[in-house]
N, C-alpha and C positions, 0 to 999 in steps of 0.2 A: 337511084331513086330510093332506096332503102337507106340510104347513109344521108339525104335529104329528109325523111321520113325517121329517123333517129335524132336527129338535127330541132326535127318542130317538137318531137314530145320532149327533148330536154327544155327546150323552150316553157314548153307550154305548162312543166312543172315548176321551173323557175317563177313564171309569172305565177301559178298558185302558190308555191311559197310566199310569196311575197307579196299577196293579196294575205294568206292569213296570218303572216306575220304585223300586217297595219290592222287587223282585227282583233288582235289581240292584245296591239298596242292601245287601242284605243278602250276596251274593256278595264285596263289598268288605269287611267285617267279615271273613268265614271267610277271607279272606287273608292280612289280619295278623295268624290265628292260625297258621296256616304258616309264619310267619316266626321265632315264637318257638324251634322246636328246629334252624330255622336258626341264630337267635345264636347260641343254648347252643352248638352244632357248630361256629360262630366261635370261641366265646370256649376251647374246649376244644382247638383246634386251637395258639391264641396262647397258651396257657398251656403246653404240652410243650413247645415250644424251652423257656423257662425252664425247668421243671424238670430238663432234659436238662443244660441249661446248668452249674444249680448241682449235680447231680451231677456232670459229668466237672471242676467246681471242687474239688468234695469229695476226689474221687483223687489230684487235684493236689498237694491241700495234704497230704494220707496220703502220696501218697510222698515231696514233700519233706519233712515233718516231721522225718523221725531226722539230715537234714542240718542244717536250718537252725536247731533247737533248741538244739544241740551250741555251733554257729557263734557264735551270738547269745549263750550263756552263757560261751563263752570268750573274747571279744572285749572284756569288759570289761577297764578298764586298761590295754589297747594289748599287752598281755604271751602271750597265746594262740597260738596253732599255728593255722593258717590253715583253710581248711574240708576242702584237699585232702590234710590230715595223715590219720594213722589209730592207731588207740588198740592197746595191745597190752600186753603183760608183758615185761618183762625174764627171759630165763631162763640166761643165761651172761654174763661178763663176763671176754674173752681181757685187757685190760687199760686205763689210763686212758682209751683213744680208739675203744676198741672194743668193740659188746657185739651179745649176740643177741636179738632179740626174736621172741614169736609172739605175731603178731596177732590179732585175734579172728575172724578168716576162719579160722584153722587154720596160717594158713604162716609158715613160721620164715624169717627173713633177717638177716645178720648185717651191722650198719653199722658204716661208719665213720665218724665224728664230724666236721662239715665247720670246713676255718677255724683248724683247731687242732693241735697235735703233741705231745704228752706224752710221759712219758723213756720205752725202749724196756725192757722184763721178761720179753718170750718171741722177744725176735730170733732165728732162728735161728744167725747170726754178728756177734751182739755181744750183749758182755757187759749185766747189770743197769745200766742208767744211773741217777745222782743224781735221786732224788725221784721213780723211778717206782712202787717200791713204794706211797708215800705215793698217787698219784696210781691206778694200782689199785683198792686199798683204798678210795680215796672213789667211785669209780664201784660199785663193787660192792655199795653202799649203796642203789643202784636195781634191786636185785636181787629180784626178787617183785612189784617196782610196777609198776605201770599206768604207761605214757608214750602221747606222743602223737608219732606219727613224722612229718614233716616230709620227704619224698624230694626229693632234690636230683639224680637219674642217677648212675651206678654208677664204681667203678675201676676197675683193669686188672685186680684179681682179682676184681672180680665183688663184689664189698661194695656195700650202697646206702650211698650218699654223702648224709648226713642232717642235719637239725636235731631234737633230743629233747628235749621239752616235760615237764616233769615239775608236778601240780597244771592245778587250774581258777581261772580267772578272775583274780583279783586273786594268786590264792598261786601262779600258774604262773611256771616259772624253766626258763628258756631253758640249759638243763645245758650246752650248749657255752659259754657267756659264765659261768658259775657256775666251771667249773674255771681260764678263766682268771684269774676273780678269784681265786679262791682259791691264784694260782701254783701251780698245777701243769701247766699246759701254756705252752705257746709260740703265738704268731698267727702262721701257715703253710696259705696257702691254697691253694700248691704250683701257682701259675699259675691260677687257676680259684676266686678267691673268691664266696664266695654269698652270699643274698639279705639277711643280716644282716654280713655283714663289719665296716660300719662301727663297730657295735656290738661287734662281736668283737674289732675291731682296740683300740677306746680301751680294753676292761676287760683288754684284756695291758697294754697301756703303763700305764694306773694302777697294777696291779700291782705293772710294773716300778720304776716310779719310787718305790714303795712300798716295796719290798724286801721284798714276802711269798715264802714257799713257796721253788719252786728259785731264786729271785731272789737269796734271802740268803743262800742253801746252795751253790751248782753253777756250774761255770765254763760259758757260754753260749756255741758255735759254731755249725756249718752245722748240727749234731743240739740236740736241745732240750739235750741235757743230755751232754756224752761223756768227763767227765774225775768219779773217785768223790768228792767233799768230804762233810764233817761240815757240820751245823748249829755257827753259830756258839754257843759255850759249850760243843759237847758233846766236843769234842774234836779229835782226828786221827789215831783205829787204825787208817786206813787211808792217812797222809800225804795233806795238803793241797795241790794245786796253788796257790794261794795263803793268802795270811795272814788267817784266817778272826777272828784277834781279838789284840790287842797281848800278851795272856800266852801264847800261843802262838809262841813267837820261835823257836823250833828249828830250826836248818837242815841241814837233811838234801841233801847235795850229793854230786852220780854222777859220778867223773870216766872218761867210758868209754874214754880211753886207758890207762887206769891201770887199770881192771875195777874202782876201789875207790867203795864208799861210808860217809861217813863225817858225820854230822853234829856244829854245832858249836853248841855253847853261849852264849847273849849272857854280856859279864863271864867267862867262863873261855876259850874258845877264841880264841887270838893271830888266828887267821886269818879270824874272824867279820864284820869287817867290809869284808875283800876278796871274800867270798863272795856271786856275782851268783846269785841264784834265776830259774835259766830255765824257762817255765813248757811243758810240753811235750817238755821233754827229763830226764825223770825227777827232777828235783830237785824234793822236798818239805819241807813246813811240818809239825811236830810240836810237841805241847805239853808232851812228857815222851820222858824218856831213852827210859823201857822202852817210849812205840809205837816211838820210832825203831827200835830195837835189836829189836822185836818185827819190824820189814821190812827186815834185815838191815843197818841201816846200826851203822857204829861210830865211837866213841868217837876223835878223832886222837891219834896217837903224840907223846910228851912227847919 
């Protein structure tokens, strides 16, 4: 009885083992279901930086856009206004070197043109100089356009000191280097030349050499332009400081000891070939009696 009774309690603890060993297996199951909105809480966690991320990327690129779209499409061809220029209209134009813009902020500034000198038309003490009208008149043909302002720091009266861009991409034209091709300014960078100089300096000297614009027309000193001439061919109603074309032979000579002026004729004036033409002390080139005689000079006594 006792070895039957040894018998049931191994028994009887085998079957408790082995109740709490399925109870404990199954306690390990419900745990790795508590795991799963652990991950999910992982993976949701690792997921906000990124989307954070590629939002404040998004703003980034929103406010660079109106920069660097601009930059990118005017940069083709090498010809463009840089990124730190600014777009505007033209709404005055005091003359070839000078104009006013307002920009599309609202504010108006009036520049002045860097690298360059064109003839003077609103000096207040000096006269219209040779070919400034001309040169005027071609600025004032960006008169309503869109440019792209280039600031270079200001003068002593307060002008921004600029480069103006006129067109996009491949058709943009650096308008300081356009006038000087076109002769009508001079390369003067007045101590302080800017970021395009070298460019500004060779489209004067091509010019030069060229003999366009005040090149072929205007006597050249410390000012662009300071003495009045005709275009060759067109005459001399206002006497030429010099001989602006071989059928123009007239000379018109000031003797200021004498107060007289008298011009002389090739083949009829005896004295025509003693007559020195000094240029700067009133003696002028005419292509006909009547300009001469129109600015007082006359005819010598027989």
């Amino acid at each position: 009885m006792k070895l039957i009774r040894n018998i049931i309690v191994v028994l009887a603890l085998i079957l408790l083992g082995v109740v709490i060993g399925f109870a404990l297996g199954g306690q390990g199951d419900g745990g790795g279901d508590v795991e799963t909105p652990s991950s999910a809480s992982t993976s949701a966690t690792s997921t906000r930086p990124v989307a954070d991320t590629a939002t404040r990327g998004s703003g980034s690129e929103g406010t660079g856009a109106p920069t660097a779209v601009p930059t990118a499409t005017e940069g083709s061809g090498g010809e463009s206004a840089p990124a730190d220029g600014e777009w505007g209209v033209v709404v005055r134009v005091a003359d070839g070197d000078t104009l006013t813009v307002r920009f599309d902020s609202g504010e108006e500034e009036t520049l002045r043109l860097l690298d360059i000198d064109t003839p003077e038309t609103v000096h207040p003490s000096r006269p219209e100089e040779c070919f400034g009208a001309q040169a005027s008149d071609y600025t004032k043909t960006l008169m309503r356009q869109r440019v792209r302002v280039e600031p270079m720091g200001r003068d002593r009266y307060g002008r921004l000191l600029a480069y103006v861009w006129t067109g996009d991409g491949e058709d943009g034209v650096l308008w300081n280097v356009r006038l000087l091709e076109e002769g009508l300014a001079v390369y003067n960078d007045f101590g302080n030349p800017g970021r395009y100089a070298d460019r500004t300096r060779a489209a004067a000297e091509e010019a030069m050499l060229a003999g366009v614009g005040l090149w072929s027309a205007c006597e050249i000193g410390e000012r662009p332009t300071v003495v009045p001439t005709q275009v060759v061919g067109a005459g001399c109603p206002q006497g030429c400081v010099s001989q602006p074309d071989p059928s123009c032979s007239i000379k018109g000579n000031v003797n200021t000891s004498r107060d007289t002026k008298i011009y002389h004729v090739e083949g009829e004036s005896s004295s025509y070939a003693r007559v020195n033409m000094r240029e700067g002390e009133g003696d002028l080139w005419f292509c006909t009696r009547a300009e001469a005689e129109a600015n007082g000079f006359r005819a010598p006594r027989q």
